[in-house]
C-alpha positions in Angstrom: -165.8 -19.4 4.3 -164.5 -18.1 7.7 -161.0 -17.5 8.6 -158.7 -15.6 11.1 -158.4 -12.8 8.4 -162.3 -12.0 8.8 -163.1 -11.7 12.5 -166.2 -10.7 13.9 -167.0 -6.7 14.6 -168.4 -6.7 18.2 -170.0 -4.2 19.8 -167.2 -3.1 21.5 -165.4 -2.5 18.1 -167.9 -0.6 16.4 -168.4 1.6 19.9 -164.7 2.3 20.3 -164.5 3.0 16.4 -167.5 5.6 16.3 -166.6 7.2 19.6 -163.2 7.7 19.8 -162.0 7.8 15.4 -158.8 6.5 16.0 -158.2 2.9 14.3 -155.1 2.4 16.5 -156.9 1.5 19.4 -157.9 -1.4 17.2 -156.1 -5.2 17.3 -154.8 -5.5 13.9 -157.4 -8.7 13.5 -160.4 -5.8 14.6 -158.8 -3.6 12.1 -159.2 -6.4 9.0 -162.6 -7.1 9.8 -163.4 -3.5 10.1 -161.7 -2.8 6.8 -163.4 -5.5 5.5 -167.0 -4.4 6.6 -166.5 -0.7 5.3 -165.6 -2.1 1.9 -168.7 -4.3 2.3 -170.9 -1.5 3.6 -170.1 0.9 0.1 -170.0 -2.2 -2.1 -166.6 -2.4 -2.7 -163.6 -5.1 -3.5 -161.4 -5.6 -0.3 -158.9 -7.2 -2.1 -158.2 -4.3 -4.9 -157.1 -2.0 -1.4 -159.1 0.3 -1.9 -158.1 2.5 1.5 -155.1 2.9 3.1 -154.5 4.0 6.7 -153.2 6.9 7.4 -152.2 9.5 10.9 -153.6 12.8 10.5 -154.2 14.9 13.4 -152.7 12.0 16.1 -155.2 9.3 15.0 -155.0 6.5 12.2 -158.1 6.5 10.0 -158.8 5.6 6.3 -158.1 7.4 3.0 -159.4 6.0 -0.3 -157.3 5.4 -3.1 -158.1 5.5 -6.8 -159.5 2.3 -6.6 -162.2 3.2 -4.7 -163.5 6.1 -6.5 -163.3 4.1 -9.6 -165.5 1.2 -8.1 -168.1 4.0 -6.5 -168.5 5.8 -9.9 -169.2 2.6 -11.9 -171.4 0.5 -8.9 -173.2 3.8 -8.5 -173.5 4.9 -11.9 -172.2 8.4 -11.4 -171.8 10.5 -14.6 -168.9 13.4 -14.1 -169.3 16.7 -16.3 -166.2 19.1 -16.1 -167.6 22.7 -15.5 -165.7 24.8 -15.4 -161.1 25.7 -15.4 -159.9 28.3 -14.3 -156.3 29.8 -13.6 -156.6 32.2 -10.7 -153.7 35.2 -10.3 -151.7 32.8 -13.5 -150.6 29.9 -11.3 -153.2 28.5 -9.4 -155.2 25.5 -11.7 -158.8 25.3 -10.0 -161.3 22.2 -11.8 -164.8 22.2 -11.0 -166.8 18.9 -11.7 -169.9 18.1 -11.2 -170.9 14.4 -10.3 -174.5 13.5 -11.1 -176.7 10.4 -10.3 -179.8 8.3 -12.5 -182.1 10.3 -9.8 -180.6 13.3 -11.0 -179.2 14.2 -7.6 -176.1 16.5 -8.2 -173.1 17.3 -6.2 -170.1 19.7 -7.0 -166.3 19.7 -5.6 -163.3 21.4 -6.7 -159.9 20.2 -7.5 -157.1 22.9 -7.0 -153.7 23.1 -7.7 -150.5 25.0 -7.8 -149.1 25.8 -11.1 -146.3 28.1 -9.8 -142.5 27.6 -11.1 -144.0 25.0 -13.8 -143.2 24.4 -16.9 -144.1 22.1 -19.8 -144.3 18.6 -19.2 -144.6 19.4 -15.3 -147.0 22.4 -15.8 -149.4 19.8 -17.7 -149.5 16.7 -15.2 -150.4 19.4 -12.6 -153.1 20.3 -14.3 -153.9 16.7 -15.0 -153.6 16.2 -10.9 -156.1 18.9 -10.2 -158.9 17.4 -12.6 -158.6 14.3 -11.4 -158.1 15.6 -8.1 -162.3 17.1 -8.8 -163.6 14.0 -10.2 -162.7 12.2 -7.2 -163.7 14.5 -4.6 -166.9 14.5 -6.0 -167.4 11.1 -6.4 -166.9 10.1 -2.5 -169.0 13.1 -2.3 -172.2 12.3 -3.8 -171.7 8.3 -3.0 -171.6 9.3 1.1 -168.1 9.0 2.0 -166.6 11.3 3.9 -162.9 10.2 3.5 -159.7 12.2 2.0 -158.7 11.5 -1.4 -155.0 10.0 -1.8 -154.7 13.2 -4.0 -155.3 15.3 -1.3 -153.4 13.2 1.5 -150.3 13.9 -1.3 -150.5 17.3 -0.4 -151.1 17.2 3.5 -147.1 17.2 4.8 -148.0 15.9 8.5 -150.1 13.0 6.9 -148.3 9.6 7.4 -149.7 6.7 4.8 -149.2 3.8 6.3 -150.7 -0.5 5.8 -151.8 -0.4 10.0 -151.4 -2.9 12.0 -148.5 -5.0 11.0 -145.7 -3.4 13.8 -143.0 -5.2 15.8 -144.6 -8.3 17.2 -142.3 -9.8 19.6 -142.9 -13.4 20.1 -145.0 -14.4 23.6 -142.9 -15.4 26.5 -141.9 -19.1 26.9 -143.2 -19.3 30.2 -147.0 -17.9 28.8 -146.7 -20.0 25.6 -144.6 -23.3 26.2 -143.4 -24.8 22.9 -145.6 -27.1 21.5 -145.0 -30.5 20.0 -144.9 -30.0 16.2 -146.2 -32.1 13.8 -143.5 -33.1 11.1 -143.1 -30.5 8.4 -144.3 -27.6 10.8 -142.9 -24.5 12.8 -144.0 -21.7 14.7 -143.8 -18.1 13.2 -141.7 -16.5 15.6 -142.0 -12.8 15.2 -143.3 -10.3 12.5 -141.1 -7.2 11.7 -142.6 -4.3 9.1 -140.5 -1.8 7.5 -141.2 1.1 4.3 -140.2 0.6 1.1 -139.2 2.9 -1.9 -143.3 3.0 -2.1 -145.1 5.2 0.5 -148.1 3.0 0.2 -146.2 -0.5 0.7 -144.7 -2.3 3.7 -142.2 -5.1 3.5 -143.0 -7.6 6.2 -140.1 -9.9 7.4 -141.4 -13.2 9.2 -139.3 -15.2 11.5 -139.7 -18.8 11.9 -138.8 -21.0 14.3 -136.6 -22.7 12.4 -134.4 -19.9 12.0 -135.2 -19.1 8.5 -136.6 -15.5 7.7 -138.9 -14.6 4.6 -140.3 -11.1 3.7 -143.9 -10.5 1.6 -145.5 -6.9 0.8 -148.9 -8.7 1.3 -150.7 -7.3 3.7 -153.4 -10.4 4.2 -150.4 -13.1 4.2 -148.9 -10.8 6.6 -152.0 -10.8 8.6 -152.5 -14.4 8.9 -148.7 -14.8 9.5 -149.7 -12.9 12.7 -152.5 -14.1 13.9 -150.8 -17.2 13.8 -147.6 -15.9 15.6 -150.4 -14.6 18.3 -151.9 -18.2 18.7 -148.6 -20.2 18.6 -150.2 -22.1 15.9 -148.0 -24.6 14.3 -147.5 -23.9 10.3 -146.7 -25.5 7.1 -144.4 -22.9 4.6 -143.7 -22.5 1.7 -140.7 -19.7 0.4 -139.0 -19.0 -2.4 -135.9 -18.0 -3.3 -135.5 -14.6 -5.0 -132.6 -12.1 -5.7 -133.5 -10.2 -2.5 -133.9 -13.3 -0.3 -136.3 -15.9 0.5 -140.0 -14.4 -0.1 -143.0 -16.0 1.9 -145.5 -17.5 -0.8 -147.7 -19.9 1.4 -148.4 -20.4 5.3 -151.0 -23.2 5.6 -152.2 -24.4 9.3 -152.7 -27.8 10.2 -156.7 -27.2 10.6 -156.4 -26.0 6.3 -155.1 -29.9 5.3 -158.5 -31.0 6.0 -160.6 -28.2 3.7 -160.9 -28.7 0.3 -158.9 -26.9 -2.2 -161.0 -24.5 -2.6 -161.6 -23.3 1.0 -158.0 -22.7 1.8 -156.5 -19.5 2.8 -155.5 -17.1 0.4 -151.9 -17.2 -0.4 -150.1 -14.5 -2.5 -150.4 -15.9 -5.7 -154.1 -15.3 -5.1 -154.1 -11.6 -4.8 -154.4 -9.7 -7.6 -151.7 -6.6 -6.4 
């Protein structure tokens, strides 16, 4: 199946990504598809997330989440062998592990962290943190990639998490984009808003509709269709719900998706599994 959500990587794309870094020079439909091919690439699931963007040093790139270290160690079959703790000077917690692979390649990395002021409960989950922050490390280390950790990007204070992509969109001018007759039952997403949540790691996008209504969904991919659609001026068939915070976007179906079968159509958020 092809959709919007999955547009091709041109040349240009891949030359402006290797070159330059920065993912923000990227149309949010070039940064899907190259999110897409990087999970693809490694052998990983897209839709369990698992990067993030984030701006460190001016320019958005990609940090991997648990998720992704998880997926690498069983795909790969990495086997991880805690070598050695250490407290250094009585508060500093340092982890070594020690990844290893069925060709008996080996790799090492180090998971470090502050122990100073800590007590009890709190003294123990650090410790926790810096083990897992080892395993980790090593894993994207001996599976290739060359990507923070979200355990390090925790401790990194200019470091900005962010879902990319999913800005103010104003809607296009009505002399560029004249309204188009709508079929009956349809409307036009009007604009796409994005704002943080109590969650560093999750965006609330707001949709406005040309009906006036205005739904909100934290997910991402309905978010992305709901602009690429907003781009095009493509005429849409919604469904929202009501909930105790407002109306929540569930469904945006085009008038090109009533003719797929059932199983073809797009995504919606009862389809993703976060």
């Amino acid at each position: 199946m092809t959709t919007d959500l999955q547009p091709t990587v041109d040349a240009s794309t891949v030359e402006r990504v290797l070159l330059d870094g920065d993912l923000a020079k990227l149309t949010p439909a070039q940064r899907v598809s190259y999110y897409t091919r990087v999970c693809d690439s490694v052998g990983l699931n897209p839709l369990t997330r698992p990067f993030e963007y984030i701006t460190l040093n001016g320019k958005l790139t990609l940090y991997a989440r648990r998720e992704a270290s998880e997926q690498l160690r069983r795909r790969n079959h990495v086997s991880i062998t805690i070598t050695a703790r250490e407290l250094l000077e009585g508060e500093t917690y340092v982890v070594t592990a020690k990844a290893t692979l069925p060709d008996n390649r080996c790799d090492e990395s180090i998971g470090v962290k502050s122990l100073k002021g800590l007590v009890g409960e709190s003294r123990a989950n650090a410790m926790m943190t810096a083990e897992t922050k080892s395993k980790r490390r090593v894993t994207l280390s001996i599976c290739g990639l060359g990507l923070l950790d979200e355990t390090e990007v925790e401790t990194i204070p200019e470091a900005k998490p962010q879902l990319a992509g999913y800005a103010t969109l104003p809607a296009p001018p009505p002399e560029a984009a004249p309204l188009p007759v709508l079929p009956e039952g349809f409307c036009l997403i009007e604009r796409i808003d994005s704002a943080p949540t109590k969650n560093p790691k999750v965006l609330r996008f707001r949709v406005t509709l040309s009906t006036g209504e205005v739904a909100a969904t934290i997910n991402p991919m309905l978010a992305s269709l709901a602009e690429n659609c907003c781009q095009e001026r493509t005429p849409v068939r919604v469904k929202l719900e009501q909930t105790r915070w407002g109306p929540e976007l569930k469904s945006i179906t085009r008038e090109k998706d009533l003719e797929m079968e059932p199983d073809d159509l797009p995504l919606t958020a009862d389809d993703i599994p976060f």
